[in-house]
MDTraj code that builds the backbone (N, CA, C; nanometers):
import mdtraj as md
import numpy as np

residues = "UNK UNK UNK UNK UNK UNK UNK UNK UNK UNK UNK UNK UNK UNK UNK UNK UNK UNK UNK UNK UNK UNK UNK UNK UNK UNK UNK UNK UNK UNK UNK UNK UNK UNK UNK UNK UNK UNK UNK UNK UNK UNK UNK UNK UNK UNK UNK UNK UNK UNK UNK UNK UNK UNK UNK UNK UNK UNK UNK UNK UNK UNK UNK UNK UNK UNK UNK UNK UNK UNK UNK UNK UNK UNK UNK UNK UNK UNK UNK UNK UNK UNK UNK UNK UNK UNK UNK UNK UNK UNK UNK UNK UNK UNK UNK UNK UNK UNK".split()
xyz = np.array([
    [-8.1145, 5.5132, 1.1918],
    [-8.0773, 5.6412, 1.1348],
    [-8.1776, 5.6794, 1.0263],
    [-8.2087, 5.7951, 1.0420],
    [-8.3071, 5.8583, 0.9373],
    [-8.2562, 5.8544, 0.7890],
    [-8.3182, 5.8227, 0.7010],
    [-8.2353, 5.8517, 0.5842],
    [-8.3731, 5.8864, 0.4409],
    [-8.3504, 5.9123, 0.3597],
    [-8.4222, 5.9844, 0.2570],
    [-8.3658, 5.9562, 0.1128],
    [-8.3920, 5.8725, -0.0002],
    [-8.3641, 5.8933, -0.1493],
    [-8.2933, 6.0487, -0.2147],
    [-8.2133, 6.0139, -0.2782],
    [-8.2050, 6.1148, -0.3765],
    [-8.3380, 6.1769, -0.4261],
    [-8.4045, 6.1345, -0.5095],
    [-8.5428, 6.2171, -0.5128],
    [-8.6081, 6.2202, -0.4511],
    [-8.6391, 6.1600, -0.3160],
    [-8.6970, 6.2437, -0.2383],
    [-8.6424, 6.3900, -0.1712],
    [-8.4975, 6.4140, -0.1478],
    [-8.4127, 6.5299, -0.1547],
    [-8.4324, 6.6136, -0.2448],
    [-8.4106, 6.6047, -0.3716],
    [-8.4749, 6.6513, -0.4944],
    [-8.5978, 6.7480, -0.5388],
    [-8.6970, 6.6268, -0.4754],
    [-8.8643, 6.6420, -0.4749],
    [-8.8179, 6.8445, -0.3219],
    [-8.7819, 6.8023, -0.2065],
    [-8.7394, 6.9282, -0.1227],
    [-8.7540, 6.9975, -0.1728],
    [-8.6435, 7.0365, -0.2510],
    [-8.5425, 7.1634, -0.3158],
    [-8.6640, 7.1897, -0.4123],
    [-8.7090, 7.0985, -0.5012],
    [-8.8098, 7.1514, -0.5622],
    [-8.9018, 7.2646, -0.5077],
    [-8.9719, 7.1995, -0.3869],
    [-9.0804, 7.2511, -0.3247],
    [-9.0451, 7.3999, -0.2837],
    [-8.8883, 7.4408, -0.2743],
    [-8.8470, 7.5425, -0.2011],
    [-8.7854, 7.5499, -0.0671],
    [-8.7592, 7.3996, -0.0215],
    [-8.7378, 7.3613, 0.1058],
    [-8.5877, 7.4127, 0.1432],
    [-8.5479, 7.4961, 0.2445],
    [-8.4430, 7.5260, 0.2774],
    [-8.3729, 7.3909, 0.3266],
    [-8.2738, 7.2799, 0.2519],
    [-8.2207, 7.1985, 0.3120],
    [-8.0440, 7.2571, 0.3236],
    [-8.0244, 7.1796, 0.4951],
    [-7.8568, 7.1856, 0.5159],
    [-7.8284, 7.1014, 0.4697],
    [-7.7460, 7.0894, 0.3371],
    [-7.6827, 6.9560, 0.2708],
    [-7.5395, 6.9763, 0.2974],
    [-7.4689, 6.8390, 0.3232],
    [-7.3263, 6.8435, 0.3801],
    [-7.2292, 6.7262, 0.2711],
    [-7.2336, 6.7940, 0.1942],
    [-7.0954, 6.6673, 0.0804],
    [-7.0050, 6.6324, 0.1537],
    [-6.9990, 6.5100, 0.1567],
    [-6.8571, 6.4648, 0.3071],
    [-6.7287, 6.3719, 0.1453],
    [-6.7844, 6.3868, 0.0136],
    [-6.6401, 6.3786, -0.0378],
    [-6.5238, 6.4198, -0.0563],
    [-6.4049, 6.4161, -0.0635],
    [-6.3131, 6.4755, -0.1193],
    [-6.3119, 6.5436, -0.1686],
    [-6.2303, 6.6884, -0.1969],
    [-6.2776, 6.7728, -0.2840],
    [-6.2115, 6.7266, -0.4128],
    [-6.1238, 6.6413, -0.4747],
    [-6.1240, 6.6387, -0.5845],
    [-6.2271, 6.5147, -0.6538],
    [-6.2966, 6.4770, -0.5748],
    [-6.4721, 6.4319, -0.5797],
    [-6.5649, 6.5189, -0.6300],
    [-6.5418, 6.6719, -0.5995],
    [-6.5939, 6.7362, -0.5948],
    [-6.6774, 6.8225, -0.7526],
    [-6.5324, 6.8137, -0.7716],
    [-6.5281, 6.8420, -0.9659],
    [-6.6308, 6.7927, -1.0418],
    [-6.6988, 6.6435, -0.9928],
    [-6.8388, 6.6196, -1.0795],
    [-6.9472, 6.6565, -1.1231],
    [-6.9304, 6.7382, -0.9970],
    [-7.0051, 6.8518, -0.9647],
    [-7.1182, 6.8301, -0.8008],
    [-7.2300, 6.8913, -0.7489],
    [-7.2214, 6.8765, -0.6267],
    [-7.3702, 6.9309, -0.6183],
    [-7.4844, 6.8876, -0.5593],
    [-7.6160, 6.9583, -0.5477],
    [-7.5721, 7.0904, -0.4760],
    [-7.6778, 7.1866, -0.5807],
    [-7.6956, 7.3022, -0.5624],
    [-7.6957, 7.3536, -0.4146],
    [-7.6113, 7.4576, -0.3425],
    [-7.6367, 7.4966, -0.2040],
    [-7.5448, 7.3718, -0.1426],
    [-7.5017, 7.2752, -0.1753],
    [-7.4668, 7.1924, -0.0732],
    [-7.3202, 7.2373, -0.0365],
    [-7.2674, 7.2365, 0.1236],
    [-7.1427, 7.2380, 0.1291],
    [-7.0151, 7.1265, 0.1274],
    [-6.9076, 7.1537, 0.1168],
    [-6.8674, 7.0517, 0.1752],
    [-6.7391, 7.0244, 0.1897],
    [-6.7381, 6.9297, 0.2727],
    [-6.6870, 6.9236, 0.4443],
    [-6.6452, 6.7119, 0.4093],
    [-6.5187, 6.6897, 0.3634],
    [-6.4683, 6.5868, 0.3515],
    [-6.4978, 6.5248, 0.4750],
    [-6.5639, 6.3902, 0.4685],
    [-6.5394, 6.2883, 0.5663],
    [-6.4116, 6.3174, 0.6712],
    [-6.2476, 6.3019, 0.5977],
    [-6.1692, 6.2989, 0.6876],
    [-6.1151, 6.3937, 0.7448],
    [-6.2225, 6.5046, 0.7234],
    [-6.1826, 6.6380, 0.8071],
    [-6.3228, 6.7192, 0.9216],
    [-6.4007, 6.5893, 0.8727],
    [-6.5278, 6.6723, 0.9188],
    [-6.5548, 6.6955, 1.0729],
    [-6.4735, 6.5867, 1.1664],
    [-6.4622, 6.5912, 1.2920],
    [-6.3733, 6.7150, 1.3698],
    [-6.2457, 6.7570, 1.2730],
    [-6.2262, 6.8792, 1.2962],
    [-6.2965, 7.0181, 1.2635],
    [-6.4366, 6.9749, 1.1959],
    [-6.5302, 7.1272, 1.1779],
    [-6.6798, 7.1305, 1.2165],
    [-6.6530, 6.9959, 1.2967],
    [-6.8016, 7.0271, 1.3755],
    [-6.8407, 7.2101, 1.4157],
    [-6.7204, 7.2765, 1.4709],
    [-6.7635, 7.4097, 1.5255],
    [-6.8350, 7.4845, 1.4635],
    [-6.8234, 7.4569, 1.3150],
    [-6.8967, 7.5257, 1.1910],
    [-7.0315, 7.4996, 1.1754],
    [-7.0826, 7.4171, 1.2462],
    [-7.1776, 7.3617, 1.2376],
    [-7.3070, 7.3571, 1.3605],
    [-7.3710, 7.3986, 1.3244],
    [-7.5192, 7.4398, 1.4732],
    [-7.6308, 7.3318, 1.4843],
    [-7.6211, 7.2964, 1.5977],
    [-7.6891, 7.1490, 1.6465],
    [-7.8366, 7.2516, 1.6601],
    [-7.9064, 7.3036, 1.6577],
    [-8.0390, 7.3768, 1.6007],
    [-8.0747, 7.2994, 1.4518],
    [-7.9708, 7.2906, 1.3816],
    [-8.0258, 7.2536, 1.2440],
    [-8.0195, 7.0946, 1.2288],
    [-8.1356, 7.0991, 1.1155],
    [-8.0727, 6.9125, 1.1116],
    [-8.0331, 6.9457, 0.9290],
    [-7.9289, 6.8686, 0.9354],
    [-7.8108, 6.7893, 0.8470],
    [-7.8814, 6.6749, 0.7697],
    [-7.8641, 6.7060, 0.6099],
    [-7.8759, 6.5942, 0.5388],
    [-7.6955, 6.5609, 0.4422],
    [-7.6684, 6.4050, 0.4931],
    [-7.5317, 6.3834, 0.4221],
    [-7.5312, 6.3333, 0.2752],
    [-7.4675, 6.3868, 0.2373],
    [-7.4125, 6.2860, 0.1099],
    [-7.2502, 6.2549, 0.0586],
    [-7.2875, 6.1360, 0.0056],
    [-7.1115, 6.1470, -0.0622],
    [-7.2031, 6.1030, -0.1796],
    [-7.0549, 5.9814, -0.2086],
    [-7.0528, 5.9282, -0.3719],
    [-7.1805, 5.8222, -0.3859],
    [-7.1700, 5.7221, -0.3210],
    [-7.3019, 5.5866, -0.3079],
    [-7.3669, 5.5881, -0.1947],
    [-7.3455, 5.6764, -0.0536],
    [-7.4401, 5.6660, 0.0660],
    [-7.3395, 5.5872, 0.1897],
    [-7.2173, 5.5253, 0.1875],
    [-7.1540, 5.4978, 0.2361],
    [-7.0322, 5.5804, 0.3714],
    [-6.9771, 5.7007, 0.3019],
    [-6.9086, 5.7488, 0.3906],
    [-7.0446, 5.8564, 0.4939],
    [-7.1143, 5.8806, 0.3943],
    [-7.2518, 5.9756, 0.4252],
    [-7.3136, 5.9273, 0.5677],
    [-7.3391, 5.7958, 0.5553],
    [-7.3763, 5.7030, 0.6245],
    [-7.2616, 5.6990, 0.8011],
    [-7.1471, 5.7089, 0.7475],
    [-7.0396, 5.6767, 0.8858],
    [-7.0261, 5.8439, 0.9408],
    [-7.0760, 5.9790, 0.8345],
    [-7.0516, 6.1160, 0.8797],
    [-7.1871, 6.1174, 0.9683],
    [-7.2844, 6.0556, 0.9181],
    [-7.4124, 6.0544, 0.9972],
    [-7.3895, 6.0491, 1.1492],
    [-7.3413, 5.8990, 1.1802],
    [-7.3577, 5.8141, 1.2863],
    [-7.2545, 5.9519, 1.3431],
    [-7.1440, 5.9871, 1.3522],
    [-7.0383, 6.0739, 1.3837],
    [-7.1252, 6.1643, 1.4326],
    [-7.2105, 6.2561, 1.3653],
    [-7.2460, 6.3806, 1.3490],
    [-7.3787, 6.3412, 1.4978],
    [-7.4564, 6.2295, 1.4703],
    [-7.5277, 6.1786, 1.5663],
    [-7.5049, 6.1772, 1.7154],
    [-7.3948, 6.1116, 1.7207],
    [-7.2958, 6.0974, 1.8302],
    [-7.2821, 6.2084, 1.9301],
    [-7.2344, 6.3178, 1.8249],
    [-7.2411, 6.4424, 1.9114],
    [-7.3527, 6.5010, 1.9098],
    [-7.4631, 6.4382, 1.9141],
    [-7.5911, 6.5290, 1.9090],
    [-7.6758, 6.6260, 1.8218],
    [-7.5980, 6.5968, 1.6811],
    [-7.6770, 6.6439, 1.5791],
    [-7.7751, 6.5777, 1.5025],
    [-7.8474, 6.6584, 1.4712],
    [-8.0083, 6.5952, 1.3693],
    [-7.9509, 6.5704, 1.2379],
    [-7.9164, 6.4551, 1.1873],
    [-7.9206, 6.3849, 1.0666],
    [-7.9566, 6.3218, 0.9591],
    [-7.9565, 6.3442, 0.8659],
    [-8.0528, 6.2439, 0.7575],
    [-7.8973, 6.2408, 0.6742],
    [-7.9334, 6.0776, 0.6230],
    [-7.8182, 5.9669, 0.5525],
    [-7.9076, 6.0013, 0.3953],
    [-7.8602, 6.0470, 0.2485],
    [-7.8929, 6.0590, 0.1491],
    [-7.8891, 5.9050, 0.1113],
    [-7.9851, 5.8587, 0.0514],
    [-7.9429, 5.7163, 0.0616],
    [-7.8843, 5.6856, -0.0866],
    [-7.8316, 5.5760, -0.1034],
    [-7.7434, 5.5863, -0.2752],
    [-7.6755, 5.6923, -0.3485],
    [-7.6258, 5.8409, -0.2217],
    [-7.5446, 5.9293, -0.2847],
    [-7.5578, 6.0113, -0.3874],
    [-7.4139, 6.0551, -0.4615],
    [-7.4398, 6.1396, -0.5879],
    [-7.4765, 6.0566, -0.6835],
    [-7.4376, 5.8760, -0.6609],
    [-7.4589, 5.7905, -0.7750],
    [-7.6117, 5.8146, -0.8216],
    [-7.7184, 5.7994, -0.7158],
    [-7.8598, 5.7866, -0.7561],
    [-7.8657, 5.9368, -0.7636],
    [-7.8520, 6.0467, -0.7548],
    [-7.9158, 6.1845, -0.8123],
    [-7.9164, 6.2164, -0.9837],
    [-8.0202, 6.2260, -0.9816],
    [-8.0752, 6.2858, -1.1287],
    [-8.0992, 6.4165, -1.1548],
    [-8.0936, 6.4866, -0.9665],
    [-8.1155, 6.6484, -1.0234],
    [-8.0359, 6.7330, -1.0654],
    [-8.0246, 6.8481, -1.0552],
    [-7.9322, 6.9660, -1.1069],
    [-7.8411, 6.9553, -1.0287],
    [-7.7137, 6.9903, -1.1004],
    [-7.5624, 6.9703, -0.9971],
    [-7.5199, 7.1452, -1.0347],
    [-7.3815, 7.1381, -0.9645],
    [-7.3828, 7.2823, -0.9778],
    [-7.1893, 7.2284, -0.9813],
])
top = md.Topology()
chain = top.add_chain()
for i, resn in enumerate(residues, 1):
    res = top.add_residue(resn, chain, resSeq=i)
    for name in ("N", "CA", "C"):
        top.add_atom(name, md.element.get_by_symbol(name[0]), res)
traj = md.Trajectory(xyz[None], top)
């Protein structure tokens, strides 16, 4: 599975890079706050909203440490979507939250 650092995600957004970011925490996870533009789409609901979602684009996940991010990946894979695993989560981000 493809996967990418927090700052290297970061370093993206910097550049101007249009990324699909997908928060697969809880929303009362959510409150910590959440990278800029990112949506999100709880782990235990995310299999009911694939429809929302266009296999044209590729998907970068995150949660809290890279863990559930990691199991929305393989999921999201499964059915044929382009994925990248945030690796170490919101824990390792240092950039701007929103």
């Amino acid at each position: 599975m493809k996967e990418l650092t927090a700052k290297e995600v970061e370093r993206l957004l910097q550049e101007g890079k249009k990324l699909n970011i997908i928060d697969v925490r809880e929303t009362e996870e959510m409150a910590e706050g959440k990278i800029p533009g990112a949506v999100n789409i709880p782990l235990s609901i995310l299999e009911f909203r694939l429809h929302e979602l266009d296999q044209t684009k590729e998907y970068i996940l995150v949660c809290r440490s890279g863990g559930r991010s990691g199991l929305a990946a393989e999921l999201l894979a499964s059915r044929g979507f382009r994925v990248i695993n945030m690796r170490g989560g919101m824990q390792a981000w240092e950039g701007e939250v929103e």
